[in-house]
N, C-alpha and C positions, 0 to 999 in steps of 0.2 A: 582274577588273574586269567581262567581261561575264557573267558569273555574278550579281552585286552589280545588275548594269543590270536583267536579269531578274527576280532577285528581287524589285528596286524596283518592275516594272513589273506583274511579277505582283498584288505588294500594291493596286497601284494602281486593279487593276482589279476587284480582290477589293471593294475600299472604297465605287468606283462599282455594284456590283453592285447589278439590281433587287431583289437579295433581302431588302438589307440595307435598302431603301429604307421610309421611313414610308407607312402606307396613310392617306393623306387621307379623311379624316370628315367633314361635313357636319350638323351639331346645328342643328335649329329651333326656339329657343326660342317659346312663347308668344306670348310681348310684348316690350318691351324690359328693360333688368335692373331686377329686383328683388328681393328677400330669396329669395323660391321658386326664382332661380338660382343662388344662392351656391355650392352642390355643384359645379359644374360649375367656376365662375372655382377652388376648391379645385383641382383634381383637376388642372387645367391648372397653376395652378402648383406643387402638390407633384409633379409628374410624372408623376403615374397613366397618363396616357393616352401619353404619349410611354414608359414602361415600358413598354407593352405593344404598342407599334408603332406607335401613331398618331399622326397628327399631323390635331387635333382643331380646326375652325372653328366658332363659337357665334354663330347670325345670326339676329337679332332678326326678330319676325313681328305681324302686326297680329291677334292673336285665333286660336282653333283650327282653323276652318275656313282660314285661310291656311296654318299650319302643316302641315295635312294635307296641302294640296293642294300643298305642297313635296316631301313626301317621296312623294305616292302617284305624281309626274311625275318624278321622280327627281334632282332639284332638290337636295334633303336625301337623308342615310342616314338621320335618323332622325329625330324632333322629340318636345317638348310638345303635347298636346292634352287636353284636356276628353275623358272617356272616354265620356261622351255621347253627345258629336259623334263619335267615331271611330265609333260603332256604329251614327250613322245613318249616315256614311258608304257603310257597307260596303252598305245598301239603295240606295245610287245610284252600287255599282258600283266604289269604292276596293278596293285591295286591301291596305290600310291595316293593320294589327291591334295592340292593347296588345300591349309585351313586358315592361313592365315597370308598376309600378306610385310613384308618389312619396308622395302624399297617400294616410294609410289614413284618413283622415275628412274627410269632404265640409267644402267653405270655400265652398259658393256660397252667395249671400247679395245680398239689396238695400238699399245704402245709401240716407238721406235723412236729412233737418236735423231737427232738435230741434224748430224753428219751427213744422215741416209732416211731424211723422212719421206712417213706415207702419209698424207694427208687425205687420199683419196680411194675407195674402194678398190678402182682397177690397178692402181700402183700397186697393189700385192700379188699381182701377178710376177713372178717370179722369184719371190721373197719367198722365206721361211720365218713361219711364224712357234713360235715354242707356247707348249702347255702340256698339261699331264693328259692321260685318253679320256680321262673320267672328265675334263674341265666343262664347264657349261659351254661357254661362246664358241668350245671345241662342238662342242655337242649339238649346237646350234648354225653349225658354220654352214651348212649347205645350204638353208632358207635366208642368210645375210649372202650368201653368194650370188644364187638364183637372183636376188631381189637387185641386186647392185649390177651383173653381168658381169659376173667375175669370172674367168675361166681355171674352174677347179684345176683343170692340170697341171698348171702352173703354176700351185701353191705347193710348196710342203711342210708338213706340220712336222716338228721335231718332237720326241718325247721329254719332257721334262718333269721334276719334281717342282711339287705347288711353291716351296719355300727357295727353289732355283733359278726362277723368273727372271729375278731381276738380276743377279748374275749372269746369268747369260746373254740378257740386252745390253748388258755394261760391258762384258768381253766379249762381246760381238757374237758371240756363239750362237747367234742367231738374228736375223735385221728386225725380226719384231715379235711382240709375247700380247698372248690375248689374255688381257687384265683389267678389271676394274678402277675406273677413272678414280677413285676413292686411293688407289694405288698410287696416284703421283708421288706424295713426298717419300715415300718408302724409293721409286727409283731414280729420285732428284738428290737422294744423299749417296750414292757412289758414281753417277755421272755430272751431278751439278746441277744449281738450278737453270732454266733455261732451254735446257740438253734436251731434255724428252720432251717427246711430242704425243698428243693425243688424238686419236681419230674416234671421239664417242660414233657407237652407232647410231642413236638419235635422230644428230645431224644426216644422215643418211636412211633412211625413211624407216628405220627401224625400232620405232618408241614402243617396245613391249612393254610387259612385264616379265621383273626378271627375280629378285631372292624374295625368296618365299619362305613360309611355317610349312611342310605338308608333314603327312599323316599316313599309315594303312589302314584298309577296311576294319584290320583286327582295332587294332589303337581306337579307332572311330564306333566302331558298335560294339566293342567288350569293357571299355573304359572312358566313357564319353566325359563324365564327370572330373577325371580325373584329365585329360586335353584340356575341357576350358579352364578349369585350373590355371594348367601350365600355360597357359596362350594369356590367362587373364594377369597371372605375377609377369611375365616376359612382357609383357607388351606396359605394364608398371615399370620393369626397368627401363623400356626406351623412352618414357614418360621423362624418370629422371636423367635420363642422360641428357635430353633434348632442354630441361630447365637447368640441367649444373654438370658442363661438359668436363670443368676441372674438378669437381667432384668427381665423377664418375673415370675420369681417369687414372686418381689415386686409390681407388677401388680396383680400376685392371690391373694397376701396376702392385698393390698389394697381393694381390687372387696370383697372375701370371710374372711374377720377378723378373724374369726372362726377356720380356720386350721391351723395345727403345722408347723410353716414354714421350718422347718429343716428336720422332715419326708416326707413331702410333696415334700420338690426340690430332695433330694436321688430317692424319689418314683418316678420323673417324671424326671429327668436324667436318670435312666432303661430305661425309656419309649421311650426317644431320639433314644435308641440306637437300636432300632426296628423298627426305621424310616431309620437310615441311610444304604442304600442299591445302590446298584447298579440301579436297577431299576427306583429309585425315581429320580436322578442324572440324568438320560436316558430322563426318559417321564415325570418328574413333581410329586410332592406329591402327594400324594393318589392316583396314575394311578393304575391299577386294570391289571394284565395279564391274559390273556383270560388262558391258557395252567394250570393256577395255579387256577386261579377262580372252572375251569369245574373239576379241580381234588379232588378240594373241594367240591362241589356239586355231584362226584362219591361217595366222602366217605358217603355223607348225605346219599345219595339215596342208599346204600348199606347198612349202618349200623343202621338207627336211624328208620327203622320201620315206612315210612312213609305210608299213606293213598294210595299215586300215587306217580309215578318216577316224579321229576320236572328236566325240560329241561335247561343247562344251559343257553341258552341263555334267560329264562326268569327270572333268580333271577339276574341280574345284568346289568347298561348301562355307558357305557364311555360318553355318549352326552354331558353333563353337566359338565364335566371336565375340568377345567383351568388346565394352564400349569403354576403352580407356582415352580419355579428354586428352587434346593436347596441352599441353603448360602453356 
């Protein structure tokens, strides 16, 4: 009998063991959910993240600059951001850096109505364009300015909330909103299909890289193990999303109840298709190419007006990267 007590008591305490315990994650997303987060509601419910120890929180954010400044104060382990903004960052001092890459082709882009379209760079001279202060393409707009010959005076940016956007292009409250091309069917269902128009910046010499995994130096040298983890289960869920879109969307719509499931999978089938590349096929989702990274960190360091030139090899690192195959 007191053999059997011990035994029990041993197990008992084997069970309570920190060892055995899950290491709490902290994700900041972007914005709040939309089709470009599906991978993640995936991976939480097929178990990716809890296979591998975690036990993984996804908390909404108002634009990349908020995002950053979650994880660079230790807020977040990790977040969403505009690789843009992470790069200007790192000129005022984060210690922020890509670890991962989502988007291999740039989705930044300015909407506007059919009524009063911009189709072209210098047509937003005069226009008002809405986004919150924290937005990426806000945060990026001076090196898309610069590059195009735009004359900043003559834009003004309106404040809005992230989840405002599209109400405010449909009641005019603004002639245009800087939003991801992935955004269409979300503002085709209260103007109509037809109605919105899109000015990817792409087409306009601007083929960055744009959402990204990043990281702080803490997250990156206190818990390394525990990054590729979460980079290796997330980057498993955009695996599935990209082989079973309508799986994966009965997954978001279970996880987030809240959003329009029909908007929502148009919005995040765009977003597939930004995934699939040559590249990812080559070296694995999210791989990051040095030659495209550095040339994105020329445009920062040339147009955006920073404090100090930042070095490419400090806004970004491959170490932490799995090689999840594309389906």
């Amino acid at each position: 009998m007191l053999k059997r007590l011990i035994a029990t008591a041993a197990l008992a305490g084997l069970m309570a063991s920190p060892a055995l315990a899950q290491e709490k994650f902290n994700f900041a997303l972007n914005w709040f959910p939309v089709g470009d987060h599906a991978a993640y509601w995936v991976a939480l419910e097929k178990g990716y993240f809890t296979d591998k120890g975690l036990d993984v929180t996804l908390e909404n954010s108002k634009g990349s600059a908020d995002s950053i400044a979650k994880v660079d104060t230790g807020a977040a382990d990790a977040g969403l951001a505009d690789s843009a903004v992470v790069i200007a960052s790192r000129a005022r001092g984060t210690t922020v850096k890509v670890v991962g890459m989502v988007f291999d082709k740039t989705p930044l882009n300015i909407f506007s109505s059919k009524e009063n379209p911009v189709t072209e760079p210098k047509q937003l001279e005069g226009k008002t364009i809405g986004a919150p202060p924290g937005d990426g393409q806000r945060q990026m707009w001076p090196a898309f300015a610069k590059a195009n010959g735009i004359d900043d005076s003559k834009v003004t940016w309106v404040n809005i909330e992230p989840a405002a956007k599209i109400a405010a292009l449909a009641e005019k409250r603004v002639d245009t909103v800087a939003d991801y091309t992935t955004g269409l069917p979300l503002y085709e269902k209260p103007m109509g299909e037809g109605n919105v128009v899109m000015m990817p910046w792409a087409d306009h010499g601007f083929d960055m890289y744009s959402m990204s995994i990043m990281a702080s130096e803490a997250t990156m040298s206190e818990r390394p193990e525990v990054l590729k983890a979460f980079l290796e289960a997330a980057y498993m869920g955009w695996r599935d999303v990209l082989a079973n879109p309508d799986e994966a969307m009965a997954i978001f719509k279970k996880r987030v109840p809240e959003i329009d499931e029909t908007l929502i999978a148009a919005n995040m089938k765009m977003g597939l298709e930004l995934l699939k590349t040559d590249r990812y096929k080559e070296n694995g989702i999210g791989w990051i190419e040095e030659a495209k990274m550095c040339a994105s960190v020329d445009l920062v360091n040339t147009y955006m007006g920073l404090p100090s030139e930042v070095a490419c090899a400090d806004t970004y690192t491959t170490e932490f990267l799995p090689k999840v195959e594309m389906p």
